[in-house]
N, C-alpha and C positions, 0 to 999 in steps of 0.2 A: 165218931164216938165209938169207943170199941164194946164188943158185944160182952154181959156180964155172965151168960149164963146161956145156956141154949142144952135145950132137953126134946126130946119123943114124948106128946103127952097122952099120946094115942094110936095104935098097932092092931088093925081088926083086919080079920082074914074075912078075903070078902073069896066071891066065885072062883077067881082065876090069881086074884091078886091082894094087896093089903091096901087098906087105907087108911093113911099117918097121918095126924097134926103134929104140928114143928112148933115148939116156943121159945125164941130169941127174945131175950133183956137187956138193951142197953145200961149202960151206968148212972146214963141221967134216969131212970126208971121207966124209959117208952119201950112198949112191947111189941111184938110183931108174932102173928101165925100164921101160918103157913098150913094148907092143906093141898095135902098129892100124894099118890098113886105109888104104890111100890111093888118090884116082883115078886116077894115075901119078905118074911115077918125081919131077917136078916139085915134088910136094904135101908132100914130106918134109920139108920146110923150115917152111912157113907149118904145119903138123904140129905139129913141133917148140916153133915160137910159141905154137900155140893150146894145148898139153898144159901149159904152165908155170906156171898157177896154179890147176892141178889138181893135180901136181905136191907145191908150195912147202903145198897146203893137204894133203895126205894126210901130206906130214912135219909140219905142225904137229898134225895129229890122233895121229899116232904119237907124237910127244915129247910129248903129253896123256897118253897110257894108260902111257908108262913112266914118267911123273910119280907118275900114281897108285900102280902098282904098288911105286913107291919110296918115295912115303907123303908125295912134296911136295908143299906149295902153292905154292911160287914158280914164276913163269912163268921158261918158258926162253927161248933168243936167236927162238924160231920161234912158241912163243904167248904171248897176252895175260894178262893179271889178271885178266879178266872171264873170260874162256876159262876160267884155272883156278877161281875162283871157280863159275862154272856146273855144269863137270862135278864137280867134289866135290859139291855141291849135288842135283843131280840123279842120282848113284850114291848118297846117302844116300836121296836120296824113293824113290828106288825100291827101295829094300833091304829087305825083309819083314824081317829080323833085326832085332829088336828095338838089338842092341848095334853090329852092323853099321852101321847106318843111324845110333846116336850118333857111330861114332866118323867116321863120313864127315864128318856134318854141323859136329860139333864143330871140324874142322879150318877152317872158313872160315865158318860162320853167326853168329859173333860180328864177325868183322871186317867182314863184308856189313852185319850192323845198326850198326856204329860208323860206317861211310860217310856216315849220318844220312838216306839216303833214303826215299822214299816208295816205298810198294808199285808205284805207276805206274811211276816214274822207272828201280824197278827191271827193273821189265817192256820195259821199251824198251831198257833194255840190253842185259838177257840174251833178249833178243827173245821174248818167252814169254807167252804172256797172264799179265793180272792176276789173273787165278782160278790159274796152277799158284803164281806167289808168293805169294799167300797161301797154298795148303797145302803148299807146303815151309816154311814158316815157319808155318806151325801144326802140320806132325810136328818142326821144331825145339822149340818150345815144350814140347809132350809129353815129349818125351824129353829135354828139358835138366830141367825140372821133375822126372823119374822118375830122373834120373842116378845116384845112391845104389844104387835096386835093381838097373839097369843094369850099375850097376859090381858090386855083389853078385854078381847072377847070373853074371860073365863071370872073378869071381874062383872059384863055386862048380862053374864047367864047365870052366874049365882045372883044376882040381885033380881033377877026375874022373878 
């Protein structure tokens, strides 16, 4: 999502140096500030410039973890496919719950293997070495294969 607006709201000369707050506005109307350190009063600017795709990335990590929490896979106007496809992916490898960790993977480890690629091909996408794709895709395997009990168990602990 591209940034609407981005201003200096704040320039104070401290001892040696200045202290600037930064105001970035998205389109959708999400805000972002920024406080840091500048040589003087001058630097607020080129600041501003340089904090912008530090910025544009902390919002697209943020509309990832409220994706997840929502339970989507579809990327938003701020992240990729591959972005969502990853971190589903890598919240399920990492999930010691048996059921947890199906239902993470279940939402995107089927459309990742219909892409038709190779473990390499995928590793270069999701920037990851060839050894973690192969064992997210061998705890997919496990636990797509184990699904029944999975589901069992998850219908036997919610009626607990």
């Amino acid at each position: 999502m591209p940034i609407q607006s981005k201003q200096v709201i704040e320039n104070k000369p401290l001892a040696h140096q200045h202290a600037i707050k930064l105001k970035y506005t998205f389109d959708d109307g999400h805000v972002s500030h920024i406080s840091c350190r500048g040589r003087n009063a001058n630097s607020a600017d080129e600041i501003l410039l340089s904090k912008e795709q530090q910025v544009i990335d902390s919002k697209a990590l943020c509309d990832l973890q409220k994706s997840l929490e929502n339970g989507s896979d579809e990327p938003t106007q701020d992240t990729t496919q591959v972005q969502m496809y990853k971190t589903w992916m890598i919240k399920g490898y990492r999930s010691d719950e048996p059921a947890e960790a199906y239902y993470y993977l279940s939402k995107v480890a089927v459309k990742v293997i219909e892409l038709g690629l190779t473990v390499q091909q995928l590793a270069n996408i999701f920037n990851e070495p060839v050894e973690t794709v192969q064992l997210v895709f061998a705890k997919w395997q496990y636990l797509d294969a184990n699904k029944d009990t999975i589901n069992n168990y998850v219908i036997v602990k919610d009626g607990m």
